[in-house]
MARMAR-726574 format. One record per residue (C-alpha): residue in three letters; x, y negated, z. Coordinates in pm, 1 decimal. Each point is the difference from the previous one (the first is absolute). Example, Ala and Ser with C-alpha at 12.3 -4.5 7.8 and 13.67 -1.06 7.14 Angstrom:
<atoms>
<"ALA",<1230.0,450.0,780.0>>
<"SER",<137.0,-344.0,-66.0>>
</atoms>
This chain:
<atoms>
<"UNK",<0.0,0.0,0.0>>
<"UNK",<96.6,-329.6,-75.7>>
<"UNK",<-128.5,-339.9,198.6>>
<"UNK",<88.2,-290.9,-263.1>>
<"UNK",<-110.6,-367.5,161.2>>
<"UNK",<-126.7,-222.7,-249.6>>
<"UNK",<41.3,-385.3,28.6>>
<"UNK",<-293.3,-238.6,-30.9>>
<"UNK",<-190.1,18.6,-317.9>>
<"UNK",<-244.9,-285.3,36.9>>
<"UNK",<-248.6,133.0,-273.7>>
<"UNK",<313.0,143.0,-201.1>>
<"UNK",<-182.4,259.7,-168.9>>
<"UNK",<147.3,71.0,-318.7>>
<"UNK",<349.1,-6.3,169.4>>
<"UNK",<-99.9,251.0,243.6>>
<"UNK",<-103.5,244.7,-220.7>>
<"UNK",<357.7,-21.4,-128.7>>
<"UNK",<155.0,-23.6,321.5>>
<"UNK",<-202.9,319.4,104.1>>
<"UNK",<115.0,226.1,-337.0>>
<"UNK",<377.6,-109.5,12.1>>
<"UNK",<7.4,149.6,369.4>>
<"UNK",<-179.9,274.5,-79.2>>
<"UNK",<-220.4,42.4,227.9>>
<"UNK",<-224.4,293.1,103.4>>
<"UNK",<-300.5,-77.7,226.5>>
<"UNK",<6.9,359.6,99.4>>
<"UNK",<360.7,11.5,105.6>>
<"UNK",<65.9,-367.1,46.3>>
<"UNK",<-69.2,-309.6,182.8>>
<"UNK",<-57.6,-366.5,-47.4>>
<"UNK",<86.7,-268.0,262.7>>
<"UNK",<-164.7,-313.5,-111.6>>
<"UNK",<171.4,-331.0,207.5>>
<"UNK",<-386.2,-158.0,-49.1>>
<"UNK",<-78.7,-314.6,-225.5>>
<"UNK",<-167.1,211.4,-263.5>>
<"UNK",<-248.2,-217.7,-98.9>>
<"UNK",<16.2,-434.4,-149.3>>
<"UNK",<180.3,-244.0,-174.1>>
<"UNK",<79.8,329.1,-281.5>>
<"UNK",<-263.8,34.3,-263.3>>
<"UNK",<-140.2,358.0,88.3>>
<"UNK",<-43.1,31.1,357.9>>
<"UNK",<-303.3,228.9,-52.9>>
<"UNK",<152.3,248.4,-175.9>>
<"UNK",<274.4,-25.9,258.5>>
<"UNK",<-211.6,86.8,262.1>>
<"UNK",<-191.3,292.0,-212.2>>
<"UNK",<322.1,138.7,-83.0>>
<"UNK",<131.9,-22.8,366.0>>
<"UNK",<-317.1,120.7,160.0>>
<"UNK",<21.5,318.2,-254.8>>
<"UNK",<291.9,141.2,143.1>>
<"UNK",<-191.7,61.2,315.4>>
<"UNK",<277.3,138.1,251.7>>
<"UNK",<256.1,-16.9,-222.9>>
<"UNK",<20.4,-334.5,88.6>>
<"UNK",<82.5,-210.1,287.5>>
<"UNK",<-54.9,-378.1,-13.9>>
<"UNK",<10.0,-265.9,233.7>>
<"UNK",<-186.7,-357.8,17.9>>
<"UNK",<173.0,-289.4,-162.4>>
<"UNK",<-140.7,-371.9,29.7>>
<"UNK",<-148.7,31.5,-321.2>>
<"UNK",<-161.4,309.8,70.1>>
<"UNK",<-148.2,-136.9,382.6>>
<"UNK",<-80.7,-325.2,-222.8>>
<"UNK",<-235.1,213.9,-264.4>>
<"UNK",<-187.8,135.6,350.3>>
<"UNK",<-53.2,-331.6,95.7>>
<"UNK",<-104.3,-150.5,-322.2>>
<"UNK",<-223.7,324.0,-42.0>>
<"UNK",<-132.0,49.4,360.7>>
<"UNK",<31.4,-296.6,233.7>>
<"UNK",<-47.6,-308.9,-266.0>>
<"UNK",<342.3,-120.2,-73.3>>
<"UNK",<34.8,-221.0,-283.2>>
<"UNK",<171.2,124.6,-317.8>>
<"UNK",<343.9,-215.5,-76.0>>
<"UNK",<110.8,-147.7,-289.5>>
<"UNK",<235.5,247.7,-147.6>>
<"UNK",<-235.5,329.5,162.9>>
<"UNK",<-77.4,251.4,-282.2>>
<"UNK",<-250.6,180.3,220.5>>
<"UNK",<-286.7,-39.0,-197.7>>
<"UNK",<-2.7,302.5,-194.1>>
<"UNK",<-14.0,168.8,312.9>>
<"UNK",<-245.5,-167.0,174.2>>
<"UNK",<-237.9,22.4,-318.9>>
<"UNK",<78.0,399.7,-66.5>>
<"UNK",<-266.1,261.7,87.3>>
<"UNK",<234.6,195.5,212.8>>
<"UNK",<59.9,-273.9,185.0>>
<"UNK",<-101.3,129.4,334.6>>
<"UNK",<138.9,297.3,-31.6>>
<"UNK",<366.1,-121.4,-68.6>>
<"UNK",<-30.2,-346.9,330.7>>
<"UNK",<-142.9,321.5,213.1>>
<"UNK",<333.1,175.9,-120.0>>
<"UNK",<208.7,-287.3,38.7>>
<"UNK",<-157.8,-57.7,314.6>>
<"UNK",<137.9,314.5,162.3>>
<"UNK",<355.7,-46.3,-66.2>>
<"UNK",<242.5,-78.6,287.3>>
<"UNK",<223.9,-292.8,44.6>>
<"UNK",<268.6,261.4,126.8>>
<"UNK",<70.4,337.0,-119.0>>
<"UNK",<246.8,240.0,205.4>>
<"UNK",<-23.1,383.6,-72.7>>
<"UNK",<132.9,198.4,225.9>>
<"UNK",<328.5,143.1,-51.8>>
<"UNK",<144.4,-238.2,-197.8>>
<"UNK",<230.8,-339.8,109.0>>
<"UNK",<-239.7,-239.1,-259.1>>
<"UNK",<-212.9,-269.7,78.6>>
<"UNK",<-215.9,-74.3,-228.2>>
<"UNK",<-132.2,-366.7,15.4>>
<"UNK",<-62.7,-312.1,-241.2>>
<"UNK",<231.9,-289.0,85.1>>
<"UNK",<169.1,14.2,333.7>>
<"UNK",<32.3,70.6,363.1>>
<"UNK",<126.4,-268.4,271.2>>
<"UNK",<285.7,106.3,189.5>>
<"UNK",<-155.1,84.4,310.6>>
<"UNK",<-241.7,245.2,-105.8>>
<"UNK",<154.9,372.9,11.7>>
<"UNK",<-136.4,235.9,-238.8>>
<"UNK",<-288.3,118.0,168.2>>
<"UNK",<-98.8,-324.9,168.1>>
<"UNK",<-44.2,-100.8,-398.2>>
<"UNK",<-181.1,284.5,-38.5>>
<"UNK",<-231.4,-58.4,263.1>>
<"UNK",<-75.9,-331.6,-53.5>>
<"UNK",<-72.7,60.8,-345.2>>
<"UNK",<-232.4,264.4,130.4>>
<"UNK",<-159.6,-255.7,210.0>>
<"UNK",<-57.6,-188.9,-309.5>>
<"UNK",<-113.8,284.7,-223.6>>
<"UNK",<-288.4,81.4,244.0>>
<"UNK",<-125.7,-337.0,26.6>>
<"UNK",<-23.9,0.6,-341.0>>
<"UNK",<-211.9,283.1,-49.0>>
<"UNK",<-214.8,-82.7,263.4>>
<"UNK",<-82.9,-332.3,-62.8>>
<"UNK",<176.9,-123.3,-323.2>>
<"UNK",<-175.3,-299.9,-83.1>>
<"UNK",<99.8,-180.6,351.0>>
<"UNK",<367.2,146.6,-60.4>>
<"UNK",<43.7,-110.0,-343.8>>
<"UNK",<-211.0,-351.8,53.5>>
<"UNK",<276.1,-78.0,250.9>>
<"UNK",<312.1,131.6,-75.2>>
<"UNK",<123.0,-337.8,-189.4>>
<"UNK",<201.1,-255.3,97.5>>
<"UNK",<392.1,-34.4,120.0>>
<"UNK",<-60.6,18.5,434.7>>
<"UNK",<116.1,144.9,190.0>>
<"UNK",<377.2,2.4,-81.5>>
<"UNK",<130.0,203.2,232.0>>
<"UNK",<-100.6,341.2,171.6>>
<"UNK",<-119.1,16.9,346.6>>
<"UNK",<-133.5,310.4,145.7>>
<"UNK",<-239.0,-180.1,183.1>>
<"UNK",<-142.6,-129.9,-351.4>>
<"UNK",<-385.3,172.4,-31.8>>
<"UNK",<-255.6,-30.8,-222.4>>
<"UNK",<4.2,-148.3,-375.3>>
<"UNK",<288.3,-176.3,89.5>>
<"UNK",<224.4,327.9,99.7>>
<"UNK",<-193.6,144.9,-322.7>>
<"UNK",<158.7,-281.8,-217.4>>
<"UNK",<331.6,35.4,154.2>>
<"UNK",<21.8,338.9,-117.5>>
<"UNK",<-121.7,-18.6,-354.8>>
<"UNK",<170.5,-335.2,-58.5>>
<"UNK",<351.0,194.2,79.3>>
<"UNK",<-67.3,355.7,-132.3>>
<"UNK",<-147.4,-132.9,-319.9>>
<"UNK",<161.6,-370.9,-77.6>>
<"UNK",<356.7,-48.4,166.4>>
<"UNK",<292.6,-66.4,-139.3>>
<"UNK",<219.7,-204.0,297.5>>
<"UNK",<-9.8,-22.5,325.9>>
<"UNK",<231.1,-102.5,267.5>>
<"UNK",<206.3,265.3,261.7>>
<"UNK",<-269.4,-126.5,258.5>>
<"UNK",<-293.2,95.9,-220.0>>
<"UNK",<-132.5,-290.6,-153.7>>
<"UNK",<-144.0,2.1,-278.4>>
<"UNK",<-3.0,-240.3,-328.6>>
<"UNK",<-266.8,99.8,-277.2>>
<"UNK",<104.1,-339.2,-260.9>>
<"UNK",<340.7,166.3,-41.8>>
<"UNK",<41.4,183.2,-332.7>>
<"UNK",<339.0,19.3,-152.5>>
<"UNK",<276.2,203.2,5.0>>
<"UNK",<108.0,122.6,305.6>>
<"UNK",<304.9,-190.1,3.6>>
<"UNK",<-224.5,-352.6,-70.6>>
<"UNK",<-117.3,-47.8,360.8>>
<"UNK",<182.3,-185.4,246.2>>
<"UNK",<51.0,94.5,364.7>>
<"UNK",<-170.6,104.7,219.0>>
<"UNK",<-177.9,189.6,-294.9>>
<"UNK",<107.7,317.1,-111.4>>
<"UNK",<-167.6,263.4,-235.8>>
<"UNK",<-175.2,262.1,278.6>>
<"UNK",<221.4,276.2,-73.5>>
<"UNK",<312.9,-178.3,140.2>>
<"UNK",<-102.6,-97.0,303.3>>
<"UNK",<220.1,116.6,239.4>>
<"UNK",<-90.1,295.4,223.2>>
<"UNK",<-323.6,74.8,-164.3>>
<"UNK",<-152.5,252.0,185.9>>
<"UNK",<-152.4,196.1,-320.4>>
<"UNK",<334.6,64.3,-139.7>>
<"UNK",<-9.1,311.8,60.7>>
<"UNK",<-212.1,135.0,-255.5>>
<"UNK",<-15.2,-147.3,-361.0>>
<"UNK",<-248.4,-264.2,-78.5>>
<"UNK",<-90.4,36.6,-331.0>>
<"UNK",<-200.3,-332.8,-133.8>>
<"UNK",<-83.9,-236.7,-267.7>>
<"UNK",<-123.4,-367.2,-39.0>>
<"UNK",<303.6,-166.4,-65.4>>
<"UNK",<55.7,-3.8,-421.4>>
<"UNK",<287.8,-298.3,140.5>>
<"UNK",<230.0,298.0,175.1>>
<"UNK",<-81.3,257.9,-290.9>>
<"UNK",<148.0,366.7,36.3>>
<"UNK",<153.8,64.0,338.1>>
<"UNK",<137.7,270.6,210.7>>
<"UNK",<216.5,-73.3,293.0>>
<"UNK",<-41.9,-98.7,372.8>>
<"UNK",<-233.8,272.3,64.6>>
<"UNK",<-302.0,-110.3,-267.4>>
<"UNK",<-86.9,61.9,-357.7>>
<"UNK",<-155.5,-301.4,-185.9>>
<"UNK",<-179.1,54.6,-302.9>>
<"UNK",<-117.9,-287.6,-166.2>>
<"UNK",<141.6,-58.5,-338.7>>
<"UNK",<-278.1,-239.5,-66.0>>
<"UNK",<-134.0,105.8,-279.0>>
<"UNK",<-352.1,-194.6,-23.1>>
<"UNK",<272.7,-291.3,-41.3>>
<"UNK",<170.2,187.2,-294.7>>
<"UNK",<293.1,202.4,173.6>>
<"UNK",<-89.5,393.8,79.2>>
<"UNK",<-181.0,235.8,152.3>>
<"UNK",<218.2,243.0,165.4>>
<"UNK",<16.9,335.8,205.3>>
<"UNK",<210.0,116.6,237.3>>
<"UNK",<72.4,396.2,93.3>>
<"UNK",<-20.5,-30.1,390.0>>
<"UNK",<195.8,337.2,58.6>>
<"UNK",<239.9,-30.6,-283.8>>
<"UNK",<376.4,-55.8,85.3>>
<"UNK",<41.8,-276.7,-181.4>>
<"UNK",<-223.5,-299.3,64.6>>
<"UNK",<-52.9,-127.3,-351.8>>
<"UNK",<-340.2,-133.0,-157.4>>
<"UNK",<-192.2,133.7,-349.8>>
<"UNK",<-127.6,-306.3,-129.1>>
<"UNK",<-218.1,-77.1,-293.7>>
<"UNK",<22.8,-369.1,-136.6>>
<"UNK",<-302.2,-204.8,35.1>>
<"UNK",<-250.8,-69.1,-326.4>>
<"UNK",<-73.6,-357.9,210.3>>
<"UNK",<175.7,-322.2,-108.5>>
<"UNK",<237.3,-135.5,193.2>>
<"UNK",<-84.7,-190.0,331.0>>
<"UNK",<68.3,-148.4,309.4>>
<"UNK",<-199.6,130.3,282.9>>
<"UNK",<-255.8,-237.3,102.4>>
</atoms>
C-alpha cells in the first residue's frame, strides 16, 4: 500500500486526474491524503469534490479555509467573495449530498501507527500532537452538531494568542484560524493572519510555525498545505505541499513512506498568478 498526500487543489480538476494516473494509484491498494482546500478560486470545484467523494475510504482529506468557507456560504449564510467559484456547486443537484460529505471531514487526521499529522496550514508551537488533535476534535463536533452557529462565527482575526482558558466561539476560532490559515507566528504563540510571503519575508518576532523553537509537535511529521509562497518542503519535521497550482505552478504528490522525500507534480492548466 501506498499513502501519497496531495497538496491543495482548489477546484483543480483536470490536473488531478493527471496527478492521480502519473502516481498510479489503486483505490483498492492505495491511499489518498488530501491537505484540504479542494474546492474555489479553480474553475471545477464540483467535479473536485465528486471525484474526491468517489474514492470513499481511499481517501483521507482534511478541511481547508476554502472548504469551511463553502459550509458557511452553503449552510450558515456567508456571503460569496469576489474571486469564489462556488457557484457551480451551490447550484448542482448533488449538492447536499457532497456539503453533508464535506461536512464530515476532520480538521486533523492522525491514524494510528504512523508519525503523520495530517492538517491544513499549521500548528502553534505549544500545542503537542494530540493537544492539536483534540482541539480539532473539539471543533469537528461542534460542527456537526450545530454548524450554522460554528460556521456563522468562525470569522474574524481575535483572538491572537492561545489560552486554555479560551471557551466558546472564541476557543473555536482559535483553533480553525491556526489549523486551517497560519503561516507565522511568534516562539510565544502569537499569531499574524496578514502575513503571506515567503518565509524568509517576515521580520522578527515572526517566524513561519514550523521553526519555532521547541515546538512541542515535532515529534511526529506535520504534513500541510496553504502556503503556495513556501511551495514544496520537507525538513524540520513537516511536509508542505502547496505548489500553488490554482495560481499556475503544480499540483503535486508526495509518497509519505518512500525514502526519498521528493514530490510528483503535474504543471497547472491555470494562468499564471499571484495569490490573492
Amino acid at each position: 500500500m501506498a499513502r501519497w498526500a496531495i497538496g491543495d487543489v482548489q477546484g483543480c480538476a483536470a490536473e488531478l486526474t493527471e496527478l492521480i494516473a502519473r502516481i498510479r494509484f489503486r483505490p483498492d491498494r492505495d491511499q489518498l491524503w488530501f491537505v484540504g482546500d479542494l474546492v474555489n478560486r479553480g474553475p471545477a470545484s464540483l467535479q473536485v469534490l465528486r471525484l474526491v467523494r468517489s474514492l470513499g475510504e481511499s481517501a483521507r482529506c482534511v478541511l481547508g479555509n476554502h472548504d469551511l468557507h463553502l459550509l458557511a456560504v452553503a449552510l450558515a449564510g456567508a456571503k460569496v467573495r469576489k474571486n469564489d467559484t462556488l457557484d457551480a456547486v451551490l447550484a448542482a443537484p448533488d449538492r447536499d449530498a457532497l456539503l453533508e460529505w464535506l461536512l464530515q471531514r476532520p480538521l486533523v487526521y492522525h491514524e494510528a501507527g504512523c508519525d503523520d499529522l495530517l492538517l491544513h496550514a499549521g500548528v502553534v508551537p505549544q500545542w503537542t500532537a494530540t493537544q492539536t488533535i483534540a482541539l480539532a476534535g473539539e471543533v469537528q463536533q461542534a460542527l456537526r452538531c450545530d454548524p450554522r452557529a460554528l460556521l456563522a462565527g468562525m470569522y474574524g482575526d481575535l483572538p491572537d494568542r492561545w489560552h486554555a482558558s479560551l471557551a466558546g466561539i472564541e476557543r473555536q476560532r482559535f483553533v480553525i484560524n491556526v489549523l486551517t490559515r497560519l503561516r507565522f507566528c511568534t516562539a510565544e504563540g502569537r499569531v499574524d493572519f496578514s502575513q503571506k510571503g515567503k518565509p524568509d519575508s517576515a521580520k522578527p518576532p515572526w517566524l513561519p510555525w514550523f521553526k519555532a523553537p521547541r515546538r512541542a509537535s515535532s515529534d511526529v511529521r506535520v504534513v500541510f498545505g496553504h502556503w503556495s509562497a513556501l511551495g514544496f518542503y520537507c525538513a524540520d519535521h513537516v511536509a508542505a505541499l502547496d505548489t500553488g497550482c490554482v495560481w499556475g505552478g503544480a499540483l503535486s504528490a508526495l509518497d509519505l513512506d518512500a525514502a526519498v522525500c521528493a514530490p510528483v507534480s503535474v504543471p497547472s492548466r491555470q494562468p499564471r498568478s499571484i495569490e490573492a
